[in-house]
KEKE-3310 file (N, C-alpha, C; in steps of 0.2 Angstrom, whole numbers, plus 5000, padded with zeros to 4 digits):
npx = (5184:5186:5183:5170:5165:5170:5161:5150:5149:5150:5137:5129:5131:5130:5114:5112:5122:5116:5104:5109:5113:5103:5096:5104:5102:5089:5088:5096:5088:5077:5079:5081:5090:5108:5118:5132:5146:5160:5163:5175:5174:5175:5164:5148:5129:5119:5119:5120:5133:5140:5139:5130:5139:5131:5119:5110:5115:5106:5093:5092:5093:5082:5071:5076:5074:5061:5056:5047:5041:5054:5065:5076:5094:5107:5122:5130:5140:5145:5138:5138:5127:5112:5098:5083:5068:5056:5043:5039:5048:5058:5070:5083:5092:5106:5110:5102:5111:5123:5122:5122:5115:5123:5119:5126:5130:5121:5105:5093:5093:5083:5071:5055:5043:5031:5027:5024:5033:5045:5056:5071:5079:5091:5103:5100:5107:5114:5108:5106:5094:5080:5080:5072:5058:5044:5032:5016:5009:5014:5016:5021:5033:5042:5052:5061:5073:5085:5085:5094:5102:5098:5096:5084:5071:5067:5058:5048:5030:5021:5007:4993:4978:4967:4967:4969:4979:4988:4995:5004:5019:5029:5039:5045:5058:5069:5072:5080:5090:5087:5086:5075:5057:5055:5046:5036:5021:5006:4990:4986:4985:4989:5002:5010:5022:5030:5042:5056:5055:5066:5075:5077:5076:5065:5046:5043:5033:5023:5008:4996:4984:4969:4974:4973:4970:4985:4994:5005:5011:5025:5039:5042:5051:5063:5065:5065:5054:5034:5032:5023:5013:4997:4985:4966:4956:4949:4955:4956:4960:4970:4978:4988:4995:5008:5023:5026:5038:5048:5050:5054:5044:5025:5019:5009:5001:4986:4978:4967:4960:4946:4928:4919:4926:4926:4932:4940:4950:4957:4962:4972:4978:4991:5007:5011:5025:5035:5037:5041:5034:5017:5007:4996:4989:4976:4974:4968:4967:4954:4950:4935:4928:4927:4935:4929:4920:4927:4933:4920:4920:4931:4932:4922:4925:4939:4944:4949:4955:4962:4975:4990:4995:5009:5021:5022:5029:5020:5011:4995:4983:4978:4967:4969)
npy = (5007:5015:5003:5001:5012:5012:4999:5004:5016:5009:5000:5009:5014:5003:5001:5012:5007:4996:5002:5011:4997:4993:5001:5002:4990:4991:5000:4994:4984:4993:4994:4986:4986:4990:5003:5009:5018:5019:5007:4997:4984:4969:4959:4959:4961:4969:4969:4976:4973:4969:4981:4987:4997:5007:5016:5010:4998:4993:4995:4990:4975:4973:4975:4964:4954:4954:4959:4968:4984:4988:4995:5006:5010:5023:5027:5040:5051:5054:5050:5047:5045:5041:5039:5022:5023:5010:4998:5000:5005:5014:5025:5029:5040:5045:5057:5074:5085:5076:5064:5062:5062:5067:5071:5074:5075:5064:5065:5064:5066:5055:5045:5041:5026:5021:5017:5017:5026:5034:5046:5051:5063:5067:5074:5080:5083:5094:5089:5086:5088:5089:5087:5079:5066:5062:5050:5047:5036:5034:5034:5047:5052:5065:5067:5080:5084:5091:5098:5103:5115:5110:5106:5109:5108:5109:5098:5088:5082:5072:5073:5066:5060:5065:5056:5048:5037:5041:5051:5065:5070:5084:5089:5100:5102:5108:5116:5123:5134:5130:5126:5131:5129:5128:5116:5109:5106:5094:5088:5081:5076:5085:5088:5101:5106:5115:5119:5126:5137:5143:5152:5151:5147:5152:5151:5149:5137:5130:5127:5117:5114:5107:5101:5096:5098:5105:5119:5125:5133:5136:5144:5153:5161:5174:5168:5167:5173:5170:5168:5159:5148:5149:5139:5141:5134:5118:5116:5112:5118:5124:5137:5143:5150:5153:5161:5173:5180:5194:5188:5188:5192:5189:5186:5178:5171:5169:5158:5162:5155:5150:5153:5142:5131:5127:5131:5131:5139:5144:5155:5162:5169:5168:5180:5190:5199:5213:5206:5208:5214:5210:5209:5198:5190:5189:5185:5185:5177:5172:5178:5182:5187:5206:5217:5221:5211:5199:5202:5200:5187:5179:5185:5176:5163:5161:5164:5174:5178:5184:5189:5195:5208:5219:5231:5227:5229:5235:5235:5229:5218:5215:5213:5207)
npz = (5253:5242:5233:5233:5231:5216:5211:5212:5204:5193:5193:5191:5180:5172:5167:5158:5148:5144:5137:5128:5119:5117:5109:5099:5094:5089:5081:5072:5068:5061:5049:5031:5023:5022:5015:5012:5007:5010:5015:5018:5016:5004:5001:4998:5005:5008:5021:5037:5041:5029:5021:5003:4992:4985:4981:4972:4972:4980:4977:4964:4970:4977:4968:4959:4967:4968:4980:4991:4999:5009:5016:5017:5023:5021:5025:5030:5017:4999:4986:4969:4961:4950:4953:4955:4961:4964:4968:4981:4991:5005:5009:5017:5024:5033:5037:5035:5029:5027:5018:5003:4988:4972:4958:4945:4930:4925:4918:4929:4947:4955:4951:4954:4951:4946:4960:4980:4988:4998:5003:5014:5024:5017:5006:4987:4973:4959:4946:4929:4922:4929:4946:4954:4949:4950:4943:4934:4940:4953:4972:4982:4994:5002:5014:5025:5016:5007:4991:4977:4964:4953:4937:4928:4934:4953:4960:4948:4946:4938:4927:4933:4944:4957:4966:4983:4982:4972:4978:4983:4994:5001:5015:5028:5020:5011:4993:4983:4972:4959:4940:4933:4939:4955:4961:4951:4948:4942:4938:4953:4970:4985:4997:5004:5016:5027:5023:5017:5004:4989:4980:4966:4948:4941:4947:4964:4968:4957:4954:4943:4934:4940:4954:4973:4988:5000:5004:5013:5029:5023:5019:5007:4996:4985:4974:4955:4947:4953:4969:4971:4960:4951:4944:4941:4934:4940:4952:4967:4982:4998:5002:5016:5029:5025:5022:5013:5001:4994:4983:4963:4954:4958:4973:4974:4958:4954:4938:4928:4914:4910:4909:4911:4917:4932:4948:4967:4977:4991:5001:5015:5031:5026:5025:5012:5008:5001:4988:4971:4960:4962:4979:4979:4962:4949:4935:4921:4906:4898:4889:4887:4895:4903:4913:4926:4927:4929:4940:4948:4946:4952:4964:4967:4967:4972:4989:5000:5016:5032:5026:5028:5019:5011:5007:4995:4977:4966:4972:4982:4979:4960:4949:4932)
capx = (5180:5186:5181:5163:5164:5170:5158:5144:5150:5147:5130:5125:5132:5125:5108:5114:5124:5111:5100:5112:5113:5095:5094:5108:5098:5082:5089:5097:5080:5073:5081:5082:5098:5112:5122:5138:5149:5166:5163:5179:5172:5174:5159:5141:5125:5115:5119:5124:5141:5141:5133:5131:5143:5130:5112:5107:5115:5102:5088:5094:5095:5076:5070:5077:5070:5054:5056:5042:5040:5059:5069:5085:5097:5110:5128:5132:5144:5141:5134:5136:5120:5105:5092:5075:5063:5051:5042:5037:5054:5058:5075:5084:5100:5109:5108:5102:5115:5130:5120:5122:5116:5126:5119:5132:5132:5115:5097:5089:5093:5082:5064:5048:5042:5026:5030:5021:5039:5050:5067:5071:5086:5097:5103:5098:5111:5117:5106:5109:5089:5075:5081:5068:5053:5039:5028:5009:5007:5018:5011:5028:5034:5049:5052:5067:5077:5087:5085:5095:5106:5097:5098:5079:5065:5069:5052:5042:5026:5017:5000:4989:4973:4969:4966:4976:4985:4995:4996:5013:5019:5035:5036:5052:5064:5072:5071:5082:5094:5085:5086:5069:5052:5056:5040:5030:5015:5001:4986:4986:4981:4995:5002:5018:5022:5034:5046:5060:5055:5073:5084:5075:5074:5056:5041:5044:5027:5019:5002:4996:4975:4966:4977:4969:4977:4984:5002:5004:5019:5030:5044:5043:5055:5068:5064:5065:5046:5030:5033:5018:5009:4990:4975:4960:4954:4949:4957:4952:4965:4970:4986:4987:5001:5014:5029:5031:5042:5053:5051:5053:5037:5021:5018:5005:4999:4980:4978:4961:4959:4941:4924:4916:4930:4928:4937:4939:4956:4955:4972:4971:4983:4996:5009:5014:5028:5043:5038:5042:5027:5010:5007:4991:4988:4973:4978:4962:4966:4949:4948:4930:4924:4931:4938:4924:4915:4933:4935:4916:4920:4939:4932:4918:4931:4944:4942:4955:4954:4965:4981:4993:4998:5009:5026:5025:5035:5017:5003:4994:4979:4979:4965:4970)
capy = (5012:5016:4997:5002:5017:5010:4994:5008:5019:5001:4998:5015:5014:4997:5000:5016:5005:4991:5002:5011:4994:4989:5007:4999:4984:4993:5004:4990:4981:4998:4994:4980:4985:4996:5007:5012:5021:5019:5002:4991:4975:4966:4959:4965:4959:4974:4968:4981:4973:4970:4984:4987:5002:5012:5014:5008:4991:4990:4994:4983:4970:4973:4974:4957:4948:4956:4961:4975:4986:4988:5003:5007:5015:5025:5032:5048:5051:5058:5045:5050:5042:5043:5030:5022:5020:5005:4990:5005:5006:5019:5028:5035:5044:5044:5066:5078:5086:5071:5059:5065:5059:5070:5069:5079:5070:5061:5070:5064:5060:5050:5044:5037:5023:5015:5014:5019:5026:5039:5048:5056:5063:5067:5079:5079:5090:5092:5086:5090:5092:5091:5081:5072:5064:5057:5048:5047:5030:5034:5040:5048:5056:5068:5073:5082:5086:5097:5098:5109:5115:5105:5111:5112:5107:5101:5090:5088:5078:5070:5073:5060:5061:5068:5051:5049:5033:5044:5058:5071:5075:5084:5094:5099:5100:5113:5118:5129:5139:5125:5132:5133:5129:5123:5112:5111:5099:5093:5085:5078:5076:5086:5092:5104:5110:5118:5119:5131:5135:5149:5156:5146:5151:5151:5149:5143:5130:5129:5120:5117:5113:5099:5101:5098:5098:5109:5122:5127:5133:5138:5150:5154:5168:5174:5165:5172:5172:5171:5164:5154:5152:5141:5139:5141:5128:5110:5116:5113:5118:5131:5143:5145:5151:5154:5168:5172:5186:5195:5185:5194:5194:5191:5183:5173:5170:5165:5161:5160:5151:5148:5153:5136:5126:5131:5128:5133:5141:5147:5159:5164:5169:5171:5186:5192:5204:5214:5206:5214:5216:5213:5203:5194:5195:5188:5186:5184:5173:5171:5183:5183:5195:5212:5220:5220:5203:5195:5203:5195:5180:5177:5182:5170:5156:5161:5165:5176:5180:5186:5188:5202:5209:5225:5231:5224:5235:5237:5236:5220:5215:5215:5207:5209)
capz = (5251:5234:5228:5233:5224:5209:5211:5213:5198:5188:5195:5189:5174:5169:5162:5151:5142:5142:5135:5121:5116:5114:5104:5092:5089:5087:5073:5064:5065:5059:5041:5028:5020:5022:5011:5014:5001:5011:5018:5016:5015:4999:5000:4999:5003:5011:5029:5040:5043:5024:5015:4997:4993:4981:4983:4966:4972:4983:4974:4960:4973:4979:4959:4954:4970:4969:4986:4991:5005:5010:5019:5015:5027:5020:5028:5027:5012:4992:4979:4962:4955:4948:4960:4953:4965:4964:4975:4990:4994:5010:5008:5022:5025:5043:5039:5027:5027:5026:5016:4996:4978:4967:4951:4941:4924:4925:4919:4936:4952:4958:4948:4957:4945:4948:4965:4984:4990:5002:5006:5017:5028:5012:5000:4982:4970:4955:4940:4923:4924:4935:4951:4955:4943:4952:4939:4935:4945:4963:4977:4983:5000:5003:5024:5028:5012:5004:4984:4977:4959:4947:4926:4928:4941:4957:4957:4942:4949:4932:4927:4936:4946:4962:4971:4987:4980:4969:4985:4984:4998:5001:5021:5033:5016:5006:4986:4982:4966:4954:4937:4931:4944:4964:4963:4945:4950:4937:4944:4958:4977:4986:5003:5003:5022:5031:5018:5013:4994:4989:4973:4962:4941:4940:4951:4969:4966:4950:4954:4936:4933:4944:4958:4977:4992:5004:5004:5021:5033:5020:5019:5000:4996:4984:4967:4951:4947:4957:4975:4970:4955:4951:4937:4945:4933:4941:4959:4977:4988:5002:5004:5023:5035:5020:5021:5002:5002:4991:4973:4959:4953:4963:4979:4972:4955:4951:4932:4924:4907:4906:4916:4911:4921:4939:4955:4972:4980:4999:5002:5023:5036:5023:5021:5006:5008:4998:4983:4967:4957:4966:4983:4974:4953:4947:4928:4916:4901:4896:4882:4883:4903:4906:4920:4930:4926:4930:4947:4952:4944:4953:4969:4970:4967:4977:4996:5006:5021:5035:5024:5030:5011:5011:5004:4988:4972:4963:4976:4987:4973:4955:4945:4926)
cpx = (5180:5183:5174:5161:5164:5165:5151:5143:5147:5140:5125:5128:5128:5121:5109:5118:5120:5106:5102:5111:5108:5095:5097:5106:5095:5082:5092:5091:5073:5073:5082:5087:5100:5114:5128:5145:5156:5166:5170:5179:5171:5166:5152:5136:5119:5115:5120:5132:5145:5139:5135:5135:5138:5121:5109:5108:5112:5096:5089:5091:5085:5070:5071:5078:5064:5051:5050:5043:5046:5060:5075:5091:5105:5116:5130:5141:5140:5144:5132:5134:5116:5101:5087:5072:5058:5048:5043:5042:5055:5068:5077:5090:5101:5109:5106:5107:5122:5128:5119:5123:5116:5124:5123:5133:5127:5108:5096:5095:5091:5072:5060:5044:5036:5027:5026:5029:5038:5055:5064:5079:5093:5096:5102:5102:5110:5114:5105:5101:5085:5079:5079:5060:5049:5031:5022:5004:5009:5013:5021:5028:5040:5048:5060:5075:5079:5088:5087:5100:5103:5095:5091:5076:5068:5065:5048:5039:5021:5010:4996:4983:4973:4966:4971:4981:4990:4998:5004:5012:5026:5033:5046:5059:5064:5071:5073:5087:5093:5086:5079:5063:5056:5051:5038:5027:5011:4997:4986:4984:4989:4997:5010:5017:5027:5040:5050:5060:5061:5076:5078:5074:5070:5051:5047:5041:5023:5014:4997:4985:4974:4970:4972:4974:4977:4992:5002:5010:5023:5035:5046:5047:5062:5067:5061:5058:5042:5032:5027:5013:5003:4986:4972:4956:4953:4951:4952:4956:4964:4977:4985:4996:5007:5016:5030:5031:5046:5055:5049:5049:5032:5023:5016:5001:4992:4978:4972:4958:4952:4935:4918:4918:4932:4933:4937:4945:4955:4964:4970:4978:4993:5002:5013:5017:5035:5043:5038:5039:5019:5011:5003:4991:4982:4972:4970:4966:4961:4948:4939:4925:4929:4932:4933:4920:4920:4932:4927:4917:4925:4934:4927:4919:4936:4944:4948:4952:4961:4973:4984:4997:5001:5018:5029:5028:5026:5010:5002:4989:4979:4974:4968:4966)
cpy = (5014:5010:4997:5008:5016:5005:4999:5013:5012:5000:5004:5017:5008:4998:5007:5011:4998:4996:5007:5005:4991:4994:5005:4995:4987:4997:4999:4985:4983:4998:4986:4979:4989:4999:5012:5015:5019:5014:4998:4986:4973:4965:4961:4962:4962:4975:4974:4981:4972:4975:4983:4995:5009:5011:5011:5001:4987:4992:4990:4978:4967:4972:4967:4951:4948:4955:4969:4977:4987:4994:5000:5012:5018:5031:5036:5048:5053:5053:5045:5044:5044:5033:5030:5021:5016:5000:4994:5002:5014:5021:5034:5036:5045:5055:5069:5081:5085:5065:5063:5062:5065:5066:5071:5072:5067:5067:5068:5063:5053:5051:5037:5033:5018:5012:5019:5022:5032:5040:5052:5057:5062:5073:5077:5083:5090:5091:5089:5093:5090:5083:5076:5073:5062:5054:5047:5041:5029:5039:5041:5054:5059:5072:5073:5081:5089:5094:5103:5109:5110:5109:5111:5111:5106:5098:5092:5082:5079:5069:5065:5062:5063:5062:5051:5043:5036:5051:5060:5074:5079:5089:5094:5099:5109:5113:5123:5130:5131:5129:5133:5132:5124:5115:5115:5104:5099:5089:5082:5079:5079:5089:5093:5109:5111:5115:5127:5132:5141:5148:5151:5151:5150:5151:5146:5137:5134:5125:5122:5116:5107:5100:5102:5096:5106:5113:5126:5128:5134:5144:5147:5162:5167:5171:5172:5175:5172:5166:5156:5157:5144:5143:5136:5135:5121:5111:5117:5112:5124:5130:5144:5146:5151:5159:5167:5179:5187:5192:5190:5196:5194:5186:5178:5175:5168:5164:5158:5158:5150:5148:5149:5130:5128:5128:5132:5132:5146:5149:5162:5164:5167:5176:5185:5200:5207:5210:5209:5218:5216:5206:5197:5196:5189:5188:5181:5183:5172:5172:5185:5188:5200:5212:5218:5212:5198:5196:5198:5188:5176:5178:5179:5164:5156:5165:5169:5178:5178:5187:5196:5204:5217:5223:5228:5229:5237:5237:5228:5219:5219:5212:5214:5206)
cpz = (5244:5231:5228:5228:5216:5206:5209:5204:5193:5188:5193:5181:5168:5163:5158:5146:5138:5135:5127:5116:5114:5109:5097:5089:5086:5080:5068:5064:5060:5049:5039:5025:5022:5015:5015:5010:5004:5016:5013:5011:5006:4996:5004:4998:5006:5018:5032:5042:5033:5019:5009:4998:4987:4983:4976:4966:4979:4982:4970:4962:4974:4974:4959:4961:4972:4975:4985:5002:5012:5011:5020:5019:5024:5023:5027:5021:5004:4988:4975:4959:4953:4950:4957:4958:4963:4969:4983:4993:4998:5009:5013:5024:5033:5044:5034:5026:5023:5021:5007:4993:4976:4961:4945:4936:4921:4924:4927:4941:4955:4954:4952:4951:4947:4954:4972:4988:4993:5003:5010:5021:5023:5007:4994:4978:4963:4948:4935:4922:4928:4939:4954:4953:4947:4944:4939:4941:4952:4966:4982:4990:5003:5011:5022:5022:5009:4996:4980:4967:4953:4940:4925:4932:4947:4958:4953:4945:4943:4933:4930:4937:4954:4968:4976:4985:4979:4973:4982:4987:5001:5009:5024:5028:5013:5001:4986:4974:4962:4948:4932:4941:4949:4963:4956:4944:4944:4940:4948:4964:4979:4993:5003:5009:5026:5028:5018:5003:4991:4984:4967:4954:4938:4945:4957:4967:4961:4950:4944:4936:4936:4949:4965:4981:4998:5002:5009:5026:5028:5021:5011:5000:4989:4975:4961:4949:4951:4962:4971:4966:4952:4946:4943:4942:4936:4950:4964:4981:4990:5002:5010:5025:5031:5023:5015:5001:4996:4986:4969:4955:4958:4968:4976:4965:4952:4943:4932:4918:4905:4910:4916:4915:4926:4943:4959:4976:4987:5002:5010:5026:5033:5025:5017:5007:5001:4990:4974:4963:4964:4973:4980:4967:4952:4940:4923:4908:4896:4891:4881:4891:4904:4913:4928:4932:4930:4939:4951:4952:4950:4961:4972:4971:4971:4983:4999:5010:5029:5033:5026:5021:5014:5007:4998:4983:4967:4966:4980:4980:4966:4951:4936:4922)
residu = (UNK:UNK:UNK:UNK:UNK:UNK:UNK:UNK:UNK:UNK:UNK:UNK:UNK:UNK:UNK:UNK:UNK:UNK:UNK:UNK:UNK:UNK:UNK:UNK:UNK:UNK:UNK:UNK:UNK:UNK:UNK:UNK:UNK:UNK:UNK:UNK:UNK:UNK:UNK:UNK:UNK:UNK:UNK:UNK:UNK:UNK:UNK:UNK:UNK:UNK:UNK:UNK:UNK:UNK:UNK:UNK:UNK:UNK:UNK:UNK:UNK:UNK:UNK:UNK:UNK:UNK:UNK:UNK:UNK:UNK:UNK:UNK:UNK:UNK:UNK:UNK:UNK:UNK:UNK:UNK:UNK:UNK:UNK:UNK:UNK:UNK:UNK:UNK:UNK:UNK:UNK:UNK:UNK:UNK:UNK:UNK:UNK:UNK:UNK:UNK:UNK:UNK:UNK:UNK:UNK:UNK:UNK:UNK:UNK:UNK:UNK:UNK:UNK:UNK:UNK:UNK:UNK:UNK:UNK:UNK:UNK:UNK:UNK:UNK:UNK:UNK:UNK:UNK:UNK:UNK:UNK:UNK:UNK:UNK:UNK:UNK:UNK:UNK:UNK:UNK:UNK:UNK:UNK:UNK:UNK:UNK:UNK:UNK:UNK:UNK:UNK:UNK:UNK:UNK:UNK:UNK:UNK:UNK:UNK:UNK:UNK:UNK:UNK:UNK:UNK:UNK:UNK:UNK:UNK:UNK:UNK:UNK:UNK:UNK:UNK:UNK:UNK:UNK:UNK:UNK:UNK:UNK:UNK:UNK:UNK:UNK:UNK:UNK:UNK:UNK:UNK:UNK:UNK:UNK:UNK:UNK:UNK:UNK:UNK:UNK:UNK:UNK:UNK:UNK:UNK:UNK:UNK:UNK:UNK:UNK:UNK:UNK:UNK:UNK:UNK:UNK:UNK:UNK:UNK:UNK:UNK:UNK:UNK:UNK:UNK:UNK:UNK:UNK:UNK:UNK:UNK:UNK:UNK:UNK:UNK:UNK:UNK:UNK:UNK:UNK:UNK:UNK:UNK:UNK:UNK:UNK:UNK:UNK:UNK:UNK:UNK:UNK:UNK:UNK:UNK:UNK:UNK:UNK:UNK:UNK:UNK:UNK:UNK:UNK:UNK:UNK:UNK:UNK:UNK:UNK:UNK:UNK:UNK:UNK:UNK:UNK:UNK:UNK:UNK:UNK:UNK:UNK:UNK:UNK:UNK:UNK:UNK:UNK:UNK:UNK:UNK:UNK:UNK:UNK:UNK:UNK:UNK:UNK:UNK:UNK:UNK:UNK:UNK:UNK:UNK:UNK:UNK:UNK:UNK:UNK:UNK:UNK:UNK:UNK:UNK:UNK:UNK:UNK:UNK:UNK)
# end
């Protein structure tokens, strides 16, 4: 009786371990190299039983065989480097939380160089300043990151165009105690959603002139400056279903520079709470329409609707 039991116990066990084991293949098929910081092994050739011990000796690797379109799996542990990305390489960490390039020492982290890339599933710390550079020629995508302590931006996203090649997308990540802007974009095609944007020493998101796109799901809060701040100049984007709370200026910034160079911003289903000056500020640069002309102007261009604004330290709207 028991030997049946036992034989039965096995027969019922079988196909879970069969199917563990197909799991463990399918994820080392999932990747083309490893990284592994505290792997023994002498030697390294990005295998999974060999990995390379730093991520930069497996971009290197991938650089100097003109290898493209490569994903790089990386074991949890902290990797004082600074990483280039090139040749649409995919970057991914075994957790966000266990997987960390400490920059401590290095301007960047990690720089997008003419390249279709992503990370994802790791921390980014540390950098003397902005942590991570995406250049005019990347189309660059961050899921599920924390970006955090960097001696200025945590992403600066270089003037380009707003084509979708060069697309910025960052979603599901953190930006936090940066010491200047969370996000400071210049043009480009853009989607930033369901993000924690916090503490930050400047703007949460800085979108600059030309910007299209969408910023959406956020939980913006806490930053020294406007949760979020944009020139209406060249823009075609919408604000939708943000929380942008308790920055120490406005909620959201709209600036106006020129009533020759239009655009079109659609802010909805927002709230704007608790923050320290106005929930909305509508900020005339122009020098050349008063008060009144601004206010027609601003709201023909820019669309709200259904936003909850209340509990700000100077009121919900403000054109100046």
């Amino acid at each position: 009786m028991k030997n049946r039991q036992t034989r039965n116990k096995i027969l019922m066990l079988a196909p879970l371990a069969f199917f563990l084991f197909l799991g463990a293949n399918a994820q080392a098929a999932a990747y083309d190299f490893f990284v592994d910081k505290s792997s023994a092994q002498e030697t390294e050739d990005g295998s999974e039983q060999y990995p390379w011990k730093t991520i930069t000796g497996a971009t290197n690797f991938i650089e100097s065989g003109n290898l493209k379109n490569k994903t790089i799996f990386v074991k949890e542990g902290t990797y004082p480097e600074s990483v280039a990305l090139s040749r649409n390489v995919k970057l991914v960490g075994e957790s966000k939380s266990g997987t960390i390039i400490d920059a401590d020492g290095y301007n960047n982290a990690i720089n997008f160089s003419s390249t279709k890339s992503q990370i994802k599933n790791m921390t980014i710390k540390n950098s003397e300043a902005t942590a991570v550079i995406i250049d005019k020629r990347s189309k660059a995508t961050i899921d599920n990151c924390n970006i955090e302590k960097a001696g200025k931006y945590g992403i600066e996203v270089k003037e380009s165009t707003a084509a979708e090649k060069y697309k910025f997308t960052i979603k599901n990540s953190s930006v936090s105690d940066n010491g200047s802007q969370g996000l400071y974009i210049s043009r480009r095609k853009i989607s930033i959603t369901d993000n924690e944007i916090f503490s930050n020493k400047g703007e949460g998101v800085d979108l600059h002139q030309g910007v299209k796109g969408k910023v959406s799901g956020n939980h913006i809060h806490g930053n020294t400056e406007s949760g979020i701040e944009s020139i209406l100049s060249g823009a075609n984007f919408i604000i939708s279903g943000n929380n942008v709370e308790n920055n120490h200026a406005q909620g959201i910034t709209v600036q106006v520079y020129s009533v020759n160079s239009k655009g079109k911003i659609k802010i909805k289903r927002n709230t704007f709470k608790g923050n320290s000056d106005y929930g909305i500020r509508y900020a005339n640069y122009t020098h050349k329409i008063g008060p009144k002309k601004f206010k027609v102007f601003v709201d023909k261009y820019v669309k709200k609707s259904k936003n909850t604004i209340r509990d700000n330290g100077e009121g919900d709207l403000y054109y100046q």
